[in-house]
Backbone as a printed PyTorch tensor [residue, N CA C, xyz], in Angstrom:
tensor([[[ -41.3410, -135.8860,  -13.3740],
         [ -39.9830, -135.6990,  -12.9150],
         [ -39.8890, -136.0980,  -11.4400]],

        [[ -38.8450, -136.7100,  -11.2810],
         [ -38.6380, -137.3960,   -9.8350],
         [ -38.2920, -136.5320,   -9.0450]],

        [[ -38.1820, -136.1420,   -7.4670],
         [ -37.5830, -135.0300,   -6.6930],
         [ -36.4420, -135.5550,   -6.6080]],

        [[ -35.6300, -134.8170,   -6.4890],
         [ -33.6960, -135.4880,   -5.6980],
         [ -33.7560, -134.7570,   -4.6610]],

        [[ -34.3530, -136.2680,   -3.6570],
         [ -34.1100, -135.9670,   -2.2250],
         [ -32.9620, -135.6230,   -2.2630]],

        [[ -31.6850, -135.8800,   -2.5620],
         [ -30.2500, -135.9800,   -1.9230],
         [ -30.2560, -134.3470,   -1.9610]],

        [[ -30.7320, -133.1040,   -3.1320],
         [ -30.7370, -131.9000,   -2.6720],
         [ -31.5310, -131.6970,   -1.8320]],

        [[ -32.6550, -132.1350,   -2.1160],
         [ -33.8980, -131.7550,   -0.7490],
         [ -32.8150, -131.6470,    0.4780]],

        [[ -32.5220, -133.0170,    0.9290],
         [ -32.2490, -133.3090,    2.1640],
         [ -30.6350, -132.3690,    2.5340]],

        [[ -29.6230, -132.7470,    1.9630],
         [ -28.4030, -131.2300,    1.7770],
         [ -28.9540, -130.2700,    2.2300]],

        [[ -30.2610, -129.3590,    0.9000],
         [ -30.4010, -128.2210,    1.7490],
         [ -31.5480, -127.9050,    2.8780]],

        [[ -32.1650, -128.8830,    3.6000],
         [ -32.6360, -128.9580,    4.7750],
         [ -31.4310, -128.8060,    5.5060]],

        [[ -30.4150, -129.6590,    5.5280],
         [ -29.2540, -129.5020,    6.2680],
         [ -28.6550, -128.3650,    6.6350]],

        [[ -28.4350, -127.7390,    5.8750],
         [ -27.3360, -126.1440,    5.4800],
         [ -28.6820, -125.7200,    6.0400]],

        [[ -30.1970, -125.7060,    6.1850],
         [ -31.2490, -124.7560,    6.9390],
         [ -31.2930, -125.1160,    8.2250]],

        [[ -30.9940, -126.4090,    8.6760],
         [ -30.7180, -127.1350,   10.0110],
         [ -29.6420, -126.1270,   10.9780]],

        [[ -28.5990, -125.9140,    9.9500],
         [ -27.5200, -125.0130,   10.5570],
         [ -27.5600, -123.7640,   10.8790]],

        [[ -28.3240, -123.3820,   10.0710],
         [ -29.0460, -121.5360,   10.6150],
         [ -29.8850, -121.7320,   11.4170]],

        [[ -31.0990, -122.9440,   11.6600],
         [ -31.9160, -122.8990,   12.4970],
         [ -31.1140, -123.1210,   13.8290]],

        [[ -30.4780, -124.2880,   13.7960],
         [ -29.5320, -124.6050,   14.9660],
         [ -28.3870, -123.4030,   15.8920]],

        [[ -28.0910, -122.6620,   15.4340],
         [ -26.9880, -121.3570,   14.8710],
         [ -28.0780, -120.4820,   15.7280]],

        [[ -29.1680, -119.7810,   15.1310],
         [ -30.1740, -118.6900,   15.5090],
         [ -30.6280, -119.1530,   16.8860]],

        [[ -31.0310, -120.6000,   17.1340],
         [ -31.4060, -120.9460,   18.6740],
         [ -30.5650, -120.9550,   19.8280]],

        [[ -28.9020, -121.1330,   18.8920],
         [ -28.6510, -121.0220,   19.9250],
         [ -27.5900, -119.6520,   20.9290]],

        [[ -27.7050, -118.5730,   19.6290],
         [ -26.7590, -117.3970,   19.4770],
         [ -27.8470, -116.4910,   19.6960]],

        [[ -29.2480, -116.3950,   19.1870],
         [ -30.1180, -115.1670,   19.3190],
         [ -31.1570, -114.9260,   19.9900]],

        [[ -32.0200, -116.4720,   20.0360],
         [ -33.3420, -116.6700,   20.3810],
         [ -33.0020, -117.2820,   22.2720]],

        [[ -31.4750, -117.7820,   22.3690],
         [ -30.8890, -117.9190,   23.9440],
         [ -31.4370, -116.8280,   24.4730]],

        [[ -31.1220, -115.3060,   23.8160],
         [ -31.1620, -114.5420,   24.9920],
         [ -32.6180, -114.1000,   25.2870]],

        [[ -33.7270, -114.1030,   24.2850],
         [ -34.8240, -113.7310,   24.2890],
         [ -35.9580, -114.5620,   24.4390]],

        [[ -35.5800, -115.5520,   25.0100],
         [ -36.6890, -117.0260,   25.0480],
         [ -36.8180, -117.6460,   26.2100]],

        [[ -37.7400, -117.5820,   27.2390],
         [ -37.9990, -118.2400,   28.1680],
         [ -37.4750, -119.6910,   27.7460]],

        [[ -37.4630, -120.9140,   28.8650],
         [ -37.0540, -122.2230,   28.7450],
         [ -38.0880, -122.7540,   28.3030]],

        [[ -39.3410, -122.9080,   27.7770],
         [ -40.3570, -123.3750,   27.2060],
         [ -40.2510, -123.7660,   25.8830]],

        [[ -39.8350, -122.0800,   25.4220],
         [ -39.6950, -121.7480,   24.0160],
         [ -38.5070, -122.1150,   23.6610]],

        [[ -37.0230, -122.3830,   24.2920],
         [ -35.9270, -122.8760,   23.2820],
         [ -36.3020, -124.4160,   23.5780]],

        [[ -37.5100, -125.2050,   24.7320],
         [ -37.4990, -126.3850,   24.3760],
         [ -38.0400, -126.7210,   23.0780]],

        [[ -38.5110, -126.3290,   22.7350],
         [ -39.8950, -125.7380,   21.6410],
         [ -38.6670, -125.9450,   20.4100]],

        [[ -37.7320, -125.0150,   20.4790],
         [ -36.9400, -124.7100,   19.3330],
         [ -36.2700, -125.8670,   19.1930]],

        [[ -35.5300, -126.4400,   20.5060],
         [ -34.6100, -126.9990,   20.5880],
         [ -35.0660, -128.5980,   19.9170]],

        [[ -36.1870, -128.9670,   20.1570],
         [ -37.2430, -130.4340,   19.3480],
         [ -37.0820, -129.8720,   18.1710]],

        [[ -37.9440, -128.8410,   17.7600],
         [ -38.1010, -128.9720,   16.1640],
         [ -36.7460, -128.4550,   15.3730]],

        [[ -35.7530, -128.1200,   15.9050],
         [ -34.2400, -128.1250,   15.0020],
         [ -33.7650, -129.7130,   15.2870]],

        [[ -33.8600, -130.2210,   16.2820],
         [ -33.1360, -131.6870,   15.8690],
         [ -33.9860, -132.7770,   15.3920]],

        [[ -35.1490, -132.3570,   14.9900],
         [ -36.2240, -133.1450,   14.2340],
         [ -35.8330, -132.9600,   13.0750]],

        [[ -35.9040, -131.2710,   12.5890],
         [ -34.9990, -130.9320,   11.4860],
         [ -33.6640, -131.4260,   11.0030]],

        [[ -32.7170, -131.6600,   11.7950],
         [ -31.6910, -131.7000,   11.3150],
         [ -31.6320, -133.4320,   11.1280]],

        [[ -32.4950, -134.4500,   11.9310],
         [ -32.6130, -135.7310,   12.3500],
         [ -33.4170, -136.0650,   10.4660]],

        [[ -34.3540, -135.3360,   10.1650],
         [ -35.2350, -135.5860,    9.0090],
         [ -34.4400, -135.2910,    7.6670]],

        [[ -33.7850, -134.3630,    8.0150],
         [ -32.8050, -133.6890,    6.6930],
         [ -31.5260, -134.9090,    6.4930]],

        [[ -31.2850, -135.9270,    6.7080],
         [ -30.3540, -137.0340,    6.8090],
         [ -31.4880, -138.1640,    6.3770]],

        [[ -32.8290, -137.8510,    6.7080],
         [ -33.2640, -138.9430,    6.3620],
         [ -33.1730, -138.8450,    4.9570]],

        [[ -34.0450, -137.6990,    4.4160],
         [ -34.4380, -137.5060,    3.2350],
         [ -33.1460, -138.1650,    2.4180]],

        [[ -31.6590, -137.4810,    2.7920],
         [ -30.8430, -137.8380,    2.2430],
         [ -30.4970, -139.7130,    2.1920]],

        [[ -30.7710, -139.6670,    2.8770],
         [ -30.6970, -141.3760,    3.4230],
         [ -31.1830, -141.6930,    2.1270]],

        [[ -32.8190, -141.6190,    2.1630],
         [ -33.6330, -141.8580,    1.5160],
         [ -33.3470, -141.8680,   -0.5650]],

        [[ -32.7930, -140.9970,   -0.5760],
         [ -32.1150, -140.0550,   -1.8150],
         [ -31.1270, -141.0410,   -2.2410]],

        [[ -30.0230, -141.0080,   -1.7880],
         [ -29.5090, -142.2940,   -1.8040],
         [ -29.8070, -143.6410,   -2.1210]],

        [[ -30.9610, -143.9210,   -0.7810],
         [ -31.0400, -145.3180,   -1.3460],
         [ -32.3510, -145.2730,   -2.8580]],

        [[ -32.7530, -144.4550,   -3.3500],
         [ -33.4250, -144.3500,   -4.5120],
         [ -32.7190, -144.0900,   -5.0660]],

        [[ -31.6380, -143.8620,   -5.1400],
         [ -30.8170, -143.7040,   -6.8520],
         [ -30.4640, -144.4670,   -7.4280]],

        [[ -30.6480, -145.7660,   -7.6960],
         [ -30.3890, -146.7600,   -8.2740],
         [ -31.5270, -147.3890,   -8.3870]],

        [[ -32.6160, -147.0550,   -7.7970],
         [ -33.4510, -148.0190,   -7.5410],
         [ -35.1770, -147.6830,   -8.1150]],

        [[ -36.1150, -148.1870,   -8.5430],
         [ -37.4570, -147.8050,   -8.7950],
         [ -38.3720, -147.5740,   -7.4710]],

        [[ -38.8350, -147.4960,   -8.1720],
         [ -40.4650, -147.4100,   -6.4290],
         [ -40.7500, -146.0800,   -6.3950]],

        [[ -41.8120, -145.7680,   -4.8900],
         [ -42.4260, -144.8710,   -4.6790],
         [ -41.7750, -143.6530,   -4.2310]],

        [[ -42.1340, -142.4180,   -4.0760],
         [ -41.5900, -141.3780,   -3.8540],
         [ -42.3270, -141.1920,   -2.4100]],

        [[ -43.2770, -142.1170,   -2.1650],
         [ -44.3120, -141.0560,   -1.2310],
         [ -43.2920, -140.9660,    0.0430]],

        [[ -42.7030, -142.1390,    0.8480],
         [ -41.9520, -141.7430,    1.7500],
         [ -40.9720, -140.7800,    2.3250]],

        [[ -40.6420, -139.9690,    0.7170],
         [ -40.0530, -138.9040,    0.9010],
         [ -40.8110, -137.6410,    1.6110]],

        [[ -42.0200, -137.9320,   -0.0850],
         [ -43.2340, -136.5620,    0.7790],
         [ -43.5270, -136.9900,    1.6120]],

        [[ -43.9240, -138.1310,    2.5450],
         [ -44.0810, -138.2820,    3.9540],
         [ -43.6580, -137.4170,    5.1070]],

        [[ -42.1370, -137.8070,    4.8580],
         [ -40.9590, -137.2920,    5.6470],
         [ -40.7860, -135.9780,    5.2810]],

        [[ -41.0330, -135.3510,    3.9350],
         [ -40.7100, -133.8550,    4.0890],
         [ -41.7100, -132.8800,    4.5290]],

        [[ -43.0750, -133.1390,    4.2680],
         [ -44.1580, -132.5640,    4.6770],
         [ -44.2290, -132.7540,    6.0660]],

        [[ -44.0110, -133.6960,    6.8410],
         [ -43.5550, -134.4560,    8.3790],
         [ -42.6180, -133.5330,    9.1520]],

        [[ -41.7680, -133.7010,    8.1600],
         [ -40.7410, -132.3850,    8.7330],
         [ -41.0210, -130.8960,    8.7780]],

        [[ -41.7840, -130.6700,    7.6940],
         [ -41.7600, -128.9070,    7.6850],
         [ -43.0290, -129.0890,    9.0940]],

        [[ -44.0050, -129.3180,    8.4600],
         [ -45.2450, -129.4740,    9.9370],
         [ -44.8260, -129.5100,   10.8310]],

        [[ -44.1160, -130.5330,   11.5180],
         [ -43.4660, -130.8320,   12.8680],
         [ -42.6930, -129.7650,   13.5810]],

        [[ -41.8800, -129.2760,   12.7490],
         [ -40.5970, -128.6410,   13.2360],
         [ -40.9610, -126.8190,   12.8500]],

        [[ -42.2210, -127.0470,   11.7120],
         [ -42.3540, -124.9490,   11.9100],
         [ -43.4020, -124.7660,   12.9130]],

        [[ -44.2700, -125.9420,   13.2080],
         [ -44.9880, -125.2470,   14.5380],
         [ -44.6010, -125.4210,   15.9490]],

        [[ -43.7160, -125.7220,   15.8470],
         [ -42.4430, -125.8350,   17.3100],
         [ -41.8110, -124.4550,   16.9010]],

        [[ -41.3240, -124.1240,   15.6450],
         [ -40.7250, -123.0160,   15.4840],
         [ -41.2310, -121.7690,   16.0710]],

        [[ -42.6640, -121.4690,   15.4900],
         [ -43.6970, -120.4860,   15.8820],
         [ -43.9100, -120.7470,   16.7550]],

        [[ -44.3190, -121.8160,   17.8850],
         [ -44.7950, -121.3250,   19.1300],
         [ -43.4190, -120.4410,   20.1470]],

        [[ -42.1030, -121.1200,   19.2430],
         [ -40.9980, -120.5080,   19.6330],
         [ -40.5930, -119.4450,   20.3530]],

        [[ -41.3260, -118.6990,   18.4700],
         [ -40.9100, -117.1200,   18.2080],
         [ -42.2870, -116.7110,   18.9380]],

        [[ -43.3060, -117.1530,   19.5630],
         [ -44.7530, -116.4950,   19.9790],
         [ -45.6600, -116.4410,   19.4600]],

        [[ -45.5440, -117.7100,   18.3690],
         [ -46.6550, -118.0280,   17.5740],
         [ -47.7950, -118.1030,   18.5790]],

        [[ -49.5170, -118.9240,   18.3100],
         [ -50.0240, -119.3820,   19.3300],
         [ -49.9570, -120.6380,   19.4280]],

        [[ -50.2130, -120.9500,   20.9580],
         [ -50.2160, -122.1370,   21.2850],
         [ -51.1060, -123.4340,   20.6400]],

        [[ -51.9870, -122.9510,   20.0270],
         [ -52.9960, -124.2140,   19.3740],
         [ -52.4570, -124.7590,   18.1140]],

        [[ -51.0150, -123.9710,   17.7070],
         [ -49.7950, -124.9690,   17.1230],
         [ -49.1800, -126.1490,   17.6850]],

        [[ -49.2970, -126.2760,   18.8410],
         [ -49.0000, -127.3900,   19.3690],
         [ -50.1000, -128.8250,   18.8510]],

        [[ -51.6160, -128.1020,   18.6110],
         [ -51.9750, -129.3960,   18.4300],
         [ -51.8550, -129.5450,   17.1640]],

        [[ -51.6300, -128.8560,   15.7620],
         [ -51.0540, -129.4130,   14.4450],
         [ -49.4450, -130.5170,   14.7370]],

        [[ -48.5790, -130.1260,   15.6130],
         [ -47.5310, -130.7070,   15.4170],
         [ -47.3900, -132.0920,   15.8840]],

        [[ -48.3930, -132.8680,   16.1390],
         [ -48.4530, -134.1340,   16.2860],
         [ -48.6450, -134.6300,   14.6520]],

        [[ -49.6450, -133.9820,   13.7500],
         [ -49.6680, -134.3910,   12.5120],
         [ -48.7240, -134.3730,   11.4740]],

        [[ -47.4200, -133.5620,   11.8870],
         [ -45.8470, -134.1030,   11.4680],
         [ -45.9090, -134.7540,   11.3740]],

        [[ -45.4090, -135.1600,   13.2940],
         [ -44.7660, -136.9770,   14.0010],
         [ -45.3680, -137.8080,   12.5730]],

        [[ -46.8470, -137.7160,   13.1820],
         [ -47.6280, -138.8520,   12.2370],
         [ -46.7480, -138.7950,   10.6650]],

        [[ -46.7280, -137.6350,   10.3680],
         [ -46.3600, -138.4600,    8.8690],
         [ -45.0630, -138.9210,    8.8520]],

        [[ -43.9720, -137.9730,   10.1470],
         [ -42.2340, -138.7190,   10.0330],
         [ -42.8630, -140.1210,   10.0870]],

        [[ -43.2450, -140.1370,   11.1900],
         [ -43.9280, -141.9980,   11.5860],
         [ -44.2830, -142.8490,    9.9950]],

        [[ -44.9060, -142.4110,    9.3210],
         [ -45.7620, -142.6490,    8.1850],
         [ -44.1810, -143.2450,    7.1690]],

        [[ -43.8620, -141.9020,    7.1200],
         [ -42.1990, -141.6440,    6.0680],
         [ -41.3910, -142.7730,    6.6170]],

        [[ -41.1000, -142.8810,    7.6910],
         [ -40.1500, -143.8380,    7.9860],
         [ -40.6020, -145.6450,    7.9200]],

        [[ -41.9290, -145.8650,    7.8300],
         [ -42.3150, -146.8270,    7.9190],
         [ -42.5360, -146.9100,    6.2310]],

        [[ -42.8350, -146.0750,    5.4860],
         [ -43.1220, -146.4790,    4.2120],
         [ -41.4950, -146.7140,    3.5440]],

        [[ -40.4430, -145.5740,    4.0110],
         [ -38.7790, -146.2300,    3.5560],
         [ -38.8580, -147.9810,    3.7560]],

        [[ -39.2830, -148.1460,    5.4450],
         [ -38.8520, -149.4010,    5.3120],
         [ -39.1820, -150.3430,    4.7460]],

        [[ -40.6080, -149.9760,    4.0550],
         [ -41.2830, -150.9800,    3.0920],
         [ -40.4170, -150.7660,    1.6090]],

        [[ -40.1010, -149.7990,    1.1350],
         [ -38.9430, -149.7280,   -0.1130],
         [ -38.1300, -150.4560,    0.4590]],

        [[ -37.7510, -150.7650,    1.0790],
         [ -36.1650, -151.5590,    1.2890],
         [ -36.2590, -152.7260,    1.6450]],

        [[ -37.6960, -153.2850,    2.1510],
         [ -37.9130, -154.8880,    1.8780],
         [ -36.9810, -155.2370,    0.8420]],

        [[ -36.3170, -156.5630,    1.0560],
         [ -35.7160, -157.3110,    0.1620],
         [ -34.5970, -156.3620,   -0.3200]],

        [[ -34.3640, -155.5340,   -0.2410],
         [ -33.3220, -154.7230,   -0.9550],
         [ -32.0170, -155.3100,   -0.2400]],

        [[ -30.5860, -155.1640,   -0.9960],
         [ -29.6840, -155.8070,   -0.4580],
         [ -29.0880, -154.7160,   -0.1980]],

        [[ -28.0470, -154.9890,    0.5710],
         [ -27.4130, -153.7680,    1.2460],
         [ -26.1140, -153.4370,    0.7030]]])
């Protein structure tokens, strides 16, 4: 069974909005400037990835090929953006060095979309 990014990515979105919402109504008053930078990257990574997926969703619905660019991008996304989350909330800091292995896979996800869309017409 195939995933439907287009829900994946929707409800990343609608989670984009509580994450976005909580940083900037709850975690304002209790967060040094470190930590809402912290927040403030991994919600618009979030909310930046949750459009992809959909992007992505989209342009596979009509179409055959691989799925991996999705799991790229969604595993990319949760990695990236929950250990920005946790160092947030006071996770520890040696989350910082997992969250480069996101990037790498958004990096990964977005480069493998663009290989699905070789030749594809628009």
């Amino acid at each position: 069974m195939r995933p439907n990014w287009i829900l994946i990515g929707a409800a990343l979105g609608a989670t984009f909005v509580l994450h976005a919402a909580f940083g900037a109504h709850w975690l304002e008053t209790r967060a040094d400037a470190e930590q809402l930078e912290w927040w403030g990257t991994g919600a618009f990574h979030h909310g930046v990835h949750a459009l992809a997926l959909l992007a992505f969703g989209l342009f596979r619905r009509d179409r055959a090929g691989s799925d991996v660019p999705g799991w790229l991008l969604l595993s990319g996304l949760f990695i990236f953006s929950t250990t920005l989350y946790a160092m947030a909330l006071g996770g520890p800091r040696w989350l910082g060095a997992v969250t480069p292995i996101g990037g790498t896979l958004l990096v990964l996800g977005w480069a493998g979309f663009a290989l699905c869309a070789r030749g594809a017409r628009e």
